[in-house]
C-alpha positions, 0 to 999 in steps of 0.5 A, spaced: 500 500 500 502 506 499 499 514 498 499 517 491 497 523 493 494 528 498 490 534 497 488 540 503 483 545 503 483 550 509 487 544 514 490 546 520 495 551 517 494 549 509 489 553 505 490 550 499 495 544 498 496 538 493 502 534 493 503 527 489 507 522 492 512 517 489 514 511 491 521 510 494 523 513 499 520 522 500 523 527 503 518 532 506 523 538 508 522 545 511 524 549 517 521 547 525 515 550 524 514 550 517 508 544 517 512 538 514 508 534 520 501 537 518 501 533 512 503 527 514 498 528 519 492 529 513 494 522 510 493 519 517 486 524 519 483 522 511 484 514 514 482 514 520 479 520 523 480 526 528 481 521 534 488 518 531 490 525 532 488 525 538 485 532 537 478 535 536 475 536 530 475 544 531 483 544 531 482 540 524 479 547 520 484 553 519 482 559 524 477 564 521 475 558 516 468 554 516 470 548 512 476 543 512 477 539 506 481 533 505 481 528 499 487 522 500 489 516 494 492 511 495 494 504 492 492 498 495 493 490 493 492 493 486 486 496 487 486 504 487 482 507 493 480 514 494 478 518 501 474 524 502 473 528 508 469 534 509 469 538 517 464 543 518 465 548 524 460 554 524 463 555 532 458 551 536 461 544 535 464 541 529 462 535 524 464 530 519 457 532 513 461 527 508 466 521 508 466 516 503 471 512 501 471 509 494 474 503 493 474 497 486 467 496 487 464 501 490 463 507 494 462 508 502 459 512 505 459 515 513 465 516 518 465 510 522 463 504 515 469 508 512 473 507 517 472 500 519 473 499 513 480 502 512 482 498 519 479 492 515 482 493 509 489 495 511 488 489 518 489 494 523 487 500 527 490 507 528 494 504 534 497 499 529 498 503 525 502 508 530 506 502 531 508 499 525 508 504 520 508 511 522 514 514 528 510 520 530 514 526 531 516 526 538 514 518 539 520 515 536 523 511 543 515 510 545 516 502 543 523 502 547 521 506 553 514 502 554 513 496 560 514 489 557 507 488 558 505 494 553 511 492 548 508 485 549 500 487 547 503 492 543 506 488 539 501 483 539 496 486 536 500 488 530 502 481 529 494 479 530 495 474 537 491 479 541 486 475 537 487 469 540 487 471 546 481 475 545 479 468 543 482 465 550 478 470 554 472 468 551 473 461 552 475 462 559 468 467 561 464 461 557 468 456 561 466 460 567 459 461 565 459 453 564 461 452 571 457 457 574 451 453 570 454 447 572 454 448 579 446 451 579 445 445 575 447 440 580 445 444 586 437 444 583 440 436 581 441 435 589 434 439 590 430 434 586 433 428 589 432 431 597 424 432 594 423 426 590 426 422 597 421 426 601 416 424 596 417 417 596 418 417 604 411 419 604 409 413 599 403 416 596 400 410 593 400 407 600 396 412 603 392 414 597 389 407 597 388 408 604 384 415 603 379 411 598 378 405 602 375 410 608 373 415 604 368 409 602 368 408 608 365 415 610 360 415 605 357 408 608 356 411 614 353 417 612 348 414 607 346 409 614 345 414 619 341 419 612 336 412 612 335 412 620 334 420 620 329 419 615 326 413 619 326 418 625 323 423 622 317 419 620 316 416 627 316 422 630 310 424 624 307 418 627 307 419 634 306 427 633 300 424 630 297 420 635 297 425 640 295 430 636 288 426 635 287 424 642 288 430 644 282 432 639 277 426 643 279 429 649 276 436 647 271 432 644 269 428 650 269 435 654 265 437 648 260 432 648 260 433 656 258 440 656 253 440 651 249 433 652 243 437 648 246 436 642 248 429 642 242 427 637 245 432 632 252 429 634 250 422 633 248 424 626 254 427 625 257 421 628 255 415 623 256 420 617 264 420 620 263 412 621 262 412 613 268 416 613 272 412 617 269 406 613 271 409 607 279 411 610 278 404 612 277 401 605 283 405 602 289 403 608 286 395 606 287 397 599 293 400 600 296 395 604 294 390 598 298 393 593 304 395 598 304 387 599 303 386 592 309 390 591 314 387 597 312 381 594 315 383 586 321 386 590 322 380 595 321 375 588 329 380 586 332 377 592 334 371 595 330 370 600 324 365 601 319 370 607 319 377 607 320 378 614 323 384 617 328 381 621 331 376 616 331 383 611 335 386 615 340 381 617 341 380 610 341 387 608 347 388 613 351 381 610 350 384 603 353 391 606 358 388 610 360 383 603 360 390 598 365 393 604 370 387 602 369 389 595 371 397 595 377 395 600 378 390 594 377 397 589 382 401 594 388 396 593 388 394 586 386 402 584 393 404 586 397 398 582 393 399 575 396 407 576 403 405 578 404 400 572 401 405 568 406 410 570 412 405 570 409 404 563 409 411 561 417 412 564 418 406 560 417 409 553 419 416 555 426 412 558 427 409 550 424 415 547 430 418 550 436 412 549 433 413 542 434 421 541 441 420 545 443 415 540 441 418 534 445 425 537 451 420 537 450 418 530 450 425 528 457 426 532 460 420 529 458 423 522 461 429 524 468 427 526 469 421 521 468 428 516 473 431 521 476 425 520 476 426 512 478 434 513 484 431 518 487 427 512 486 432 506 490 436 510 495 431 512 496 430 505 497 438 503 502 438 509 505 432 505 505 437 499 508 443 502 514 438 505 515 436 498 515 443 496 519 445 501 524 440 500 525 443 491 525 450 494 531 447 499 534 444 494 534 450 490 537 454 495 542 450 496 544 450 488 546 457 488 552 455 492 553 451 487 559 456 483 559 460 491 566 461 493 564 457 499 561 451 501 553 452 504 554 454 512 560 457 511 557 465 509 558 468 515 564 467 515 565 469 508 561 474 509 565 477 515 572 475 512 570 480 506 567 486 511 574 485 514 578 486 507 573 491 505 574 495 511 582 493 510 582 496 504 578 502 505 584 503 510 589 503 506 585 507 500 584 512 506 591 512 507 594 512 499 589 519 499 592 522 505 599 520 502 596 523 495 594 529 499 600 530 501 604 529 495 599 534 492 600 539 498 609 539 497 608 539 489 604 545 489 608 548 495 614 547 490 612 550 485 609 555 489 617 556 490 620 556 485 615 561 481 619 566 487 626 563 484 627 559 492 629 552 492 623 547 494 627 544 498 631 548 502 629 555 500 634 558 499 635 562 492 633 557 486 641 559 482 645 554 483 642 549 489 642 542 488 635 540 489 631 544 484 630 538 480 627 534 486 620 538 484 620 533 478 620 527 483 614 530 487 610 531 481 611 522 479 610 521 486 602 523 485 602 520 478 604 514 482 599 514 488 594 516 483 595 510 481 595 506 486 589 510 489 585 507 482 588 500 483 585 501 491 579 504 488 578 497 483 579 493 490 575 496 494 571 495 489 571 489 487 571 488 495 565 491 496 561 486 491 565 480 495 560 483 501 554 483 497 555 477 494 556 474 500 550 477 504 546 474 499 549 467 500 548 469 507 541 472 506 540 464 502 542 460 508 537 465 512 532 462 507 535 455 507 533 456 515 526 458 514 525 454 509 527 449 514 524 451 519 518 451 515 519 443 513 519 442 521 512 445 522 509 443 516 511 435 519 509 436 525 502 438 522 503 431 516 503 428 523 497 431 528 493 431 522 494 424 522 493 424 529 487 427 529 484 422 523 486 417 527 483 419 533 477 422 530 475 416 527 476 411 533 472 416 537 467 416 531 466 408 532 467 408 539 460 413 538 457 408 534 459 403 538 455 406 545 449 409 539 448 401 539 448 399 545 443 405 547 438 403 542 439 395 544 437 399 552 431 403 548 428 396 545 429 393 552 424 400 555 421 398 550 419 391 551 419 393 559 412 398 557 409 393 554 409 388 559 407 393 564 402 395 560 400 388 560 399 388 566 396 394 567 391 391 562 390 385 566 389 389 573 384 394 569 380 388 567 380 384 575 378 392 577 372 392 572 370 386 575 371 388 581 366 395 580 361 391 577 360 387 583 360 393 587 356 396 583 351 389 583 351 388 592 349 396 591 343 394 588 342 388 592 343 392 598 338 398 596 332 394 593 333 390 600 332 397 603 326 398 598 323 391 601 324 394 608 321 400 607 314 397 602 315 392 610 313 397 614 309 401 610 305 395 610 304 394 617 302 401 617 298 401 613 294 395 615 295 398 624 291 404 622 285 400 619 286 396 625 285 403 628 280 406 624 275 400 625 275 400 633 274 408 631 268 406 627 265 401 633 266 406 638 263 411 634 256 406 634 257 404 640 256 412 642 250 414 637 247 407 641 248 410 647 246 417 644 240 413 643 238 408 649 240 412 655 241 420 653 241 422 659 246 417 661 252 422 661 258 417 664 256 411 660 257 416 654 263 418 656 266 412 658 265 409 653 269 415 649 275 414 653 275 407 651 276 409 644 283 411 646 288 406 648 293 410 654 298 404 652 299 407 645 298 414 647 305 413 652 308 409 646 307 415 642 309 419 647 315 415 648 317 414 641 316 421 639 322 423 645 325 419 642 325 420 636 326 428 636 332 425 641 336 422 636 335 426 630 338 432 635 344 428 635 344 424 628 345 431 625 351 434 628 354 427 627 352 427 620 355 434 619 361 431 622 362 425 618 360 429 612 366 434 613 370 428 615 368 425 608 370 433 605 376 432 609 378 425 606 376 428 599 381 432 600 386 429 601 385 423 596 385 430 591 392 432 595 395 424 595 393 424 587 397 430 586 402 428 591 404 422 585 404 427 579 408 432 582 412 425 584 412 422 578 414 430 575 420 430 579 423 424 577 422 426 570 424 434 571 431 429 574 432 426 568 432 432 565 437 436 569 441 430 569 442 430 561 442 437 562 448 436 567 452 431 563 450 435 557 453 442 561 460 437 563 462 435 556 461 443 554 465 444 560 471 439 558 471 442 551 471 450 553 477 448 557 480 444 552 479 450 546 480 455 552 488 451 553 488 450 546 488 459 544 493 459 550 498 455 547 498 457 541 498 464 542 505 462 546 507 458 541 506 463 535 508 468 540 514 464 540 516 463 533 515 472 532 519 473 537 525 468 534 524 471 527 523 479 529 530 478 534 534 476 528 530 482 523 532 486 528 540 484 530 540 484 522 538 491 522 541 494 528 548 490 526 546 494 519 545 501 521 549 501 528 556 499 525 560 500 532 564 495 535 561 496 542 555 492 541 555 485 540 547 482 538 541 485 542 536 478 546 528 480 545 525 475 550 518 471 550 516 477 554 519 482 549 523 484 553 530 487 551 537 486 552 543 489 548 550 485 550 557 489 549 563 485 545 565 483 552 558 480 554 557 485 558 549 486 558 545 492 558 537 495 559 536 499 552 535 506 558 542 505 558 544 507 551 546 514 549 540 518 547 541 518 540 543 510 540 537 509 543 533 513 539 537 508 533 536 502 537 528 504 537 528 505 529 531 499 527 526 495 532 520 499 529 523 497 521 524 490 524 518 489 526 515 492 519 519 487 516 516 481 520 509 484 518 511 484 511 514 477 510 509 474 515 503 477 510 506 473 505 504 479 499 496 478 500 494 486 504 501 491 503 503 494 508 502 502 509 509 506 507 514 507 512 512 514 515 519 517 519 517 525 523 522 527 525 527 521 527 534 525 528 530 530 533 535 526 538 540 523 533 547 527 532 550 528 525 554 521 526 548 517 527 544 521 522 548 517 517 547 511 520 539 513 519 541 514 512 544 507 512 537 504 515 533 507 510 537 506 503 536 498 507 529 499 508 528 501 500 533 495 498 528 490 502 522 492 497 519 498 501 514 501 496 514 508 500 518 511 504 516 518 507 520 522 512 519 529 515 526 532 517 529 538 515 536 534 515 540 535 508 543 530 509 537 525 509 534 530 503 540 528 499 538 520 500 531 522 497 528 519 491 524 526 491 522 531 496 517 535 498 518 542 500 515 546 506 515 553 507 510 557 511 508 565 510 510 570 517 505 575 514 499 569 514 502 564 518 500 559 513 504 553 510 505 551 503 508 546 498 514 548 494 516 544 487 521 549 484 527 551 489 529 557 485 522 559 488 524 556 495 530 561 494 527 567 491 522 566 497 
């Protein structure tokens, strides 16, 4: 990637600027103050906004404009792209109204999608892009002068592991969250158990069956004391009766007592009331009849051979007592019918599940034989690449086929001829100072001789012995100037020697990547291998169990089948018992019927017993009436002995009695009808007891699957969690290795100074440098302008690794310097030149550097001048030097 071009409209303190930017290496040069940084700054606000800067965007617009416009074409991966960005600031906040980012396939539009997609385009933010590629002005010990930790996050983020620890992260929060799951899981898991345990304590079965069983019982006795109410009521009616009628005759007797003078009409009337009873009479008789008839119809439904009372009720009792042992028969088996259904229902819901369980490790059986199948074509990749690796080895090590030395054997040659060449340069210094000299003595010699001395002695020139010593001066430059051309070929041909022994030494480096390349490419041939292999044998390993689950599931299934059986069997046997139940029931109520049609008989038949000795009674008065009217007490003897005291006491005593027993019988059968409420209640409570059991066990089967599910996600989290872990460390590790020996090659490159013998990056990226004599130092303990050195080399190393680590697919951005010699002296200025000529020689597209160094200006490619105005304190771009001049 690199810029093509940047154009500025009222940014900061540009009002209008249009600068082209070619590769290779640009040098932006102007007096401090002049604005060179302002333009490199506009590059970095187009890609990445005011927040880059670290600066508002009202410090973005130019004082006393309203709008800023800033427009920067790059070129990306072959593809050409082109910001823009346009700040408003009216005074009360600034604003970005456009930002569009055109790219090959279209335009986007909005701060933050066009700069996503820059940091995605270029793979890194403007953190990463402060620390690989741009050395801001003032920040270029930052690197250096940072913790190990934040060089270590620093540096991780450029080579993207910050990624991979962001992953581990992730999977260690799922981990914890698994856990805590888990644990809330298990927690509800012993909850339930301690529940189902209390549940089946209290065997709900059990004391349903013994709820039903007294409930039925309470049903009977309720029905028994509403049948002995109700003959209570109609005994106590009876006796209200009798006693209500004697009361009547004894008002008559007084009556008739009292008004003797009526007797005849009172006979009359009597024989009208005989006929009345005689009728009264006839209809009980009829009555009687027909109630025998019936009691004769409902004894022929019975099994008994004389419809006597006594004998009903002694077999209404054994038919009561018989229908008893039939509902205790009802209570037992009721229970077993529910459970074996219930266990039936488990039974298929056990298979149900043992075949869903098996079909899911099928699935995972397929699943890893495709990991499996993955596993093996990547194996046969890496076994591709090795032999790949194997030609280009082989290729490398062809070069030193015409080498002047064997493979291996570079650094020395390399280190043999860096010494010949500095020897050589040595002595080509020395013939030049010799040149120097001689040129100096012959022009001091003609000097003398043009004012008549002699050369040597200066004496006057006539007659001395050593005017012609100025013609051997002047062979002795030709001579050195010729010797100082042979030593100009040498160094020469010394210094294609150290180039063509840096290229070997460059092809052994390769050799070594390559190699080690090789080395992980077959250690992936064989955990590809691995993993085949042992995905496959966990996939049979998963088919295997799936089979087993299924031969359980066919067992659960037949198990509910036979319970069902069963349960059929114990339904039957329940039928059979109800409709016996529901048979001596009906016995039991016609016995019932017979005993009530019994006594209504006998009722029946006793008032017309009662009605005729009325009727008798009432002739026997109308004679007297007759005979002997006058005969007061025979009249009322004779009414007195219509009455009998014996019956009239037992109507007395039965209506005591009967008013006695219904004050008690209706409390107690409101007490057993609560009881039996009660018992309703708790037969309900004791149902929904084995629901909620039974949904216990089945919420336990639940949360235990879930809990088997939870562990096996647990491992697998913190297997992946590890797994982030040790590739990040291992990676970092490899990074490390490379980005230590990019950077002794940079260091050693630029820094050529006998002090120092290699720097040691750690895993922790912390640095060493090591003296010649071993000796190590902290980077904090170097002079101000090596450490400043030391720092550029380690941000271009590390701009090499990204580049070779990329392998050509994202470019990366130009390699932006701001000032690097603020803390360099003129020694270590050069040593920079050294490092940016390396950097260019190493395929860097772009190389832009703010500086107003000459030294660096002569190294540039091209440069861009800078110059403000200190009239209008404005910055602009200067082409023509006869200008900059004039200016």
């Amino acid at each position: 990637m690199r810029f093509t071009r940047v154009s500025l409209r009222n940014f900061k303190c540009y009002e209008d600027a249009d600068v082209p930017l070619d590769p290779g290496v640009t040098v932006i040069h102007g007096l401090n103050g002049s604005g060179k940084s302002s333009l490199l700054e506009a590059c970095f606000f187009a890609l990445y906004g005011a927040t880059a800067l670290d600066k508002n965007l009202d410090e973005i617009v130019t004082i006393g404009a309203e709008e800023a416009e800033i427009d920067l074409w790059f070129e990306h991966a072959g593809g050409e792209y082109h910001v823009h960005r346009r700040v408003r600031n009216t005074g009360e906040r600034a604003s970005t109204p456009d930002c569009t980012l055109e790219t090959p396939s279209g335009s986007i539009d909005g701060v933050q999608d066009v700069e996503a997609h820059v940091a995605d385009l270029l793979r890194m933010d403007a953190e990463a892009f402060v620390n690989c590629a741009y050395v801001r002005q003032g920040e270029v010990n930052k690197l250096i002068n940072a913790s190990p930790s934040t060089r270590q996050d620093m540096l991780d983020d450029l080579l993207q592991l910050g990624k991979l620890e962001d992953y581990r992260q992730r999977a260690g929060d799922a981990r914890l969250g698994v856990e805590d799951v888990k644990s809330n899981v298990a927690g509800k898991l012993d909850q339930l158990d301690e529940q189902i345990e209390a549940k089946e304590a209290e065997d709900p079965h059990e004391a349903l069956a013994a709820l039903e069983s007294e409930l039925a019982d309470r049903t009977d006795q309720i029905e028994n004391y509403e049948e002995q109410r109700d003959s209570a009521r109609e005994t106590l009616n009876d006796a209200e009766d009798v006693l209500e009628r004697y009361e009547e005759k004894r008002e008559e007797l007084a009556d008739v007592t009292e008004k003797i003078a009526d007797v005849r009409e009172s006979i009359a009337e009597t024989e009208s009331e005989r006929d009345d009873l005689g009728d009264e009479a006839t209809e009980h008789r009829e009555r009687a009849d027909e109630l025998a008839d019936e009691a004769d119809d409902l004894l022929a439904e019975t099994d008994l051979d004389d419809a006597d009372p006594g004998a009903v009720d002694a077999r209404r009792g054994e038919l009561a007592e018989e229908r008893e042992q039939v509902q205790a028969d009802i209570s037992e088996v009721a229970p077993e019918v529910s459970k074996l259904k219930t266990e039936a229902d488990n039974a298929d819901e056990r298979a149900a599940d043992l075949e869903e369980r098996a079909e899911s490790l099928r699935e995972d059986a397929d699943a890893l034989t495709s990991e499996a199948e993955d596993a093996e074509s990547e194996r046969e990749t890496a076994v591709e690449r090795i032999a790949e690796l194997d030609e280009e080895i082989e290729a490398a090590k062809a070069d030193f086929g015409d080498a002047p030395v064997e493979f291996g054997d570079a650094e020395s040659f390399l280190a043999d001829a860096k010494e010949a060449r500095e020897d050589l340069r040595e002595e080509r210094e020395e013939i030049a100072a010799d040149l120097q000299s001689a040129r100096d003595r012959v022009a001091e010699a003609e000097e003398l001789l043009d004012a008549g001395k002699c050369p040597e002695c200066g004496q006057p020139v006539d007659g001395s012995p050593h005017v012609d010593g100025v013609e051997e001066y002047r062979e002795r430059v030709d001579d050195l100037k010729s010797e100082l051309a042979d030593a100009e070929d040498d160094r020469s041909d010394a210094t294609e020697r150290v180039e063509r022994a840096e290229a070997l030494v460059e092809r052994e480096r390769e050799v070594a990547d390559l190699e080690r390349d090789r080395e992980l490419a077959v250690e992936k041939r064989d955990e590809q291998a691995e993993a085949a292999a042992e995905a496959r044998e966990q996939a049979d390993a998963k088919r295997e169990e799936a089979h087993e689950l299924e031969a359980e599931a066919e067992d659960a299934r037949n198990e509910a089948e036979a319970k069902r059986e069963e349960a059929e069997a114990k339904r039957g046997e329940l039928a059979d018992l109800n409709t016996r139940a529901e048979d001596l029931k009906e016995r039991v109520e016609r016995l019932g019927d017979l005993a009530d049609v019994l006594d209504e008989v006998a009722d029946h038949r006793e008032e017309v017993e009662r009605l005729a000795e009325k009727r008798a009674s009432l002739a026997e008065q109308n004679e007297e009436r007759r005979d002997r009217l006058s005969d007061l007490r025979e009249r009322k003897q004779s009414l007195e002995a219509d009455f009998d005291e014996d019956r009239i006491e037992q109507a007395e005593a039965d209506k005591e009695r009967a008013a006695d027993y219904l004050e008690q019988v209706e409390p107690k059968l409101e007490s057993l009808r609560e009881e039996r409420d009660e018992l309703q209640a708790k037969v309900g409570a004791a149902e929904n007891a084995i629901e909620e059991l039974e949904a216990l066990r089945d919420q336990r089967e639940r949360v235990a699957a879930r809990f088997e599910e939870l562990d096996e996600i647990h491992g697998e989290v913190s297997e992946l969690e590890a797994m982030y872990g040790d590739l990040r460390a291992e990676l970092r590790q490899q990074n490390v290795t490379k980005l230590e020996r990019l950077l002794n090659e940079t260091f050693e490159l630029v820094y050529q100074n006998d002090s120092y013998a290699r720097i040691e990056l750690s895993g922790e990226y912390e640095l060493t440098v090591y003296q010649k004599d071993g000796e190590p130092l902290e980077p904090e303990q170097l002079s101000g302008g090596e450490r400043a050195l030391f720092n550029l080399s380690l941000r271009c190393a590390i701009y090499r690794l990204l580049a070779e680590g990329i392998d050509g697919e994202a470019p990366l951005p130009p390699l932006i310097l701001d000032e690097p010699t603020v803390f360099l002296d003129s020694g270590h200025v050069s040593q920079l030149v050294e490092l940016v000529e390396s950097m260019r020689r190493m395929g860097v597209e772009q190389i832009v550097v703010v500086s107003h160094d000459d030294e660096l200006v002569d190294a540039a490619d091209d440069v861009v001048r800078v110059m403000k105005d200190a009239t209008s304190n404005r910055s602009r771009v200067v082409r023509d030097e006869s200008e900059l001049l004039a200016d």
